[in-house]
N, C-alpha and C positions, 0 to 999 in steps of 0.2 A: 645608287651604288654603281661602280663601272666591275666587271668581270674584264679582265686582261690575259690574253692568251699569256704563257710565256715559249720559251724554245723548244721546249719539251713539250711535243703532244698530249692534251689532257692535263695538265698542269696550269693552274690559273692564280694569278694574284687577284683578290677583291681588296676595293677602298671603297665605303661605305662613303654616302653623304654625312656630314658631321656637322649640326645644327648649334651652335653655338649661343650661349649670351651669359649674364651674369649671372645666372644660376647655376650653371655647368656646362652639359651638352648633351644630346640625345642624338643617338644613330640607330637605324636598322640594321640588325647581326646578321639577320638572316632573314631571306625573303625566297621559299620553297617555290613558287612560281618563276621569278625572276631567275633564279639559279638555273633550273632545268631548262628555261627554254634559251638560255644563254650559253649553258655548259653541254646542254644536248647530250645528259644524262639522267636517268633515273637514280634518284637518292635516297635514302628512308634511312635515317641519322635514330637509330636508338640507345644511343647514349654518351653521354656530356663526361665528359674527365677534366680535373684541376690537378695541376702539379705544382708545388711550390720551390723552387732551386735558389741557393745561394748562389753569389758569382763564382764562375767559375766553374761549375758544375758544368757536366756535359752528359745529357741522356741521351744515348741510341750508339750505334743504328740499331734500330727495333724495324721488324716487320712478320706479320703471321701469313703461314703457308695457306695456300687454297686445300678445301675451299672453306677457311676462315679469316681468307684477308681483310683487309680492313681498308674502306675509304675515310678522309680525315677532311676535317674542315678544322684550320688551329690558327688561334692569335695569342696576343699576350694580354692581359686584360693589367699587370705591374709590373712594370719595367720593361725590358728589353731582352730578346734572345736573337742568335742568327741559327735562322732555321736551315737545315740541310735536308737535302733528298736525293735519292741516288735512285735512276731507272731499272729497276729491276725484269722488265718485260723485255722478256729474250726474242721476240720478235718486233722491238721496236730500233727505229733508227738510230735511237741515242741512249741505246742500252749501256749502263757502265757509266756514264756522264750523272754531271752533280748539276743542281742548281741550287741557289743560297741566297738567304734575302735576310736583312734585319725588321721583324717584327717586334714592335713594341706597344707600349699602352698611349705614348705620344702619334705615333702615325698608323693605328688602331686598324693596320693592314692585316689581312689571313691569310692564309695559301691553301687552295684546293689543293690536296694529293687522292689519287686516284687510286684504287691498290694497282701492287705490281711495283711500290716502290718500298727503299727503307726509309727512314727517319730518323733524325739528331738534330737535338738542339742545345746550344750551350747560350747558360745563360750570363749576360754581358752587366749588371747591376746588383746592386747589391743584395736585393732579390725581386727575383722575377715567378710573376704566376702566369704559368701557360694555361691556358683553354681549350680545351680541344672536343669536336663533335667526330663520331665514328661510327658508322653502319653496321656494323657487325661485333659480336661480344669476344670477349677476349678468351682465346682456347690455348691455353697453356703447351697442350701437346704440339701446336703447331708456330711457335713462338718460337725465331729466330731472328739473327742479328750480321752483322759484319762489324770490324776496327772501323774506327771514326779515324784512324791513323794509318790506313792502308794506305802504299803509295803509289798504288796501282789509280789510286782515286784522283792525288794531288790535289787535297781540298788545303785552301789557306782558312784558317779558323778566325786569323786575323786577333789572336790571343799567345800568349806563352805558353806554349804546350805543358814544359813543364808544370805552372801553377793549375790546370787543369783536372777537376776532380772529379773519377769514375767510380762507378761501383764496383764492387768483384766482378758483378757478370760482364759487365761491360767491356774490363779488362783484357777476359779470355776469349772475346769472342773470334771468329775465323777471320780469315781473308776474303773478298769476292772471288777470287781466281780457287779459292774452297769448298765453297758450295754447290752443291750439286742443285740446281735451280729447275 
């Protein structure tokens, strides 16, 4: 598997070796040795989440306040999403800046996110199951979010916004330039 830095400190795309033949293919998800001594961080993933989205669908931005943030290791294990993250650490250089990748169950890519960021992902197929590994358990009190459509962000979704489907909460959620961080 290669760990790939990307622009954003602490932020990593993985591509697994992918062993192919007529019976399918077999790849390594995760190798807790190889990650930390690559990512040169301490991990402890205690628990797995599936989401299933029709197209179209768009969840996030989702992120939990300290000290309940949450580190993420996500792929698509059916179809395809374009994952978003947005630097929410206020002491880093590319605080406010987005990066955006298509994950799918064809190019069986993940993205490290570290906490300190939010998360969205709209899914691009007719449905698509996200996968995701997280360190830390979900605390509802400290569960906040920003618009996926704030334009302070200028993210291209690379979709018609209009056909775009949110949940209520997703809807109402703040702006970045709102949140008291």
């Amino acid at each position: 598997m290669t760990i790939q830095p990307t622009f954003i400190e602490d932020l990593y795309v993985i591509e697994p070796k992918v062993f192919n033949d007529n019976r399918g293919f077999f790849y390594e998800f995760f190798n807790h040795e190889l990650f930390e001594k690559t990512v040169k961080q301490k991990v402890s993933f205690v628990q797995d989440n599936l989401a299933k989205s029709a197209k179209g669908v768009l969840r996030g931005f989702h992120f939990q306040k300290e000290p309940y943030a949450q580190t993420k290791l996500v792929s698509v294990l059916n179809g395809a999403v374009l994952d978003v993250v947005v630097d929410l650490r206020k002491n880093s250089k590319t605080f406010g800046q987005h990066f955006s990748i298509i994950l799918s169950a064809d190019n069986k890519k993940q993205l490290f996110i570290p906490r300190g960021f939010a998360h969205a992902y709209l899914s691009l197929e007719k449905y698509s199951l996200f996968f995701y590994k997280i360190d830390n358990y979900y605390h509802p009190e400290s569960e906040a979010g920003i618009r996926f459509d704030d334009p302070d962000l200028n993210i291209d979704w690379q979709y018609d916004l209009s056909k775009i489907i949110l949940s209520e909460k997703d809807r109402n959620l703040p702006y970045l330039k709102d949140l008291n961080l």
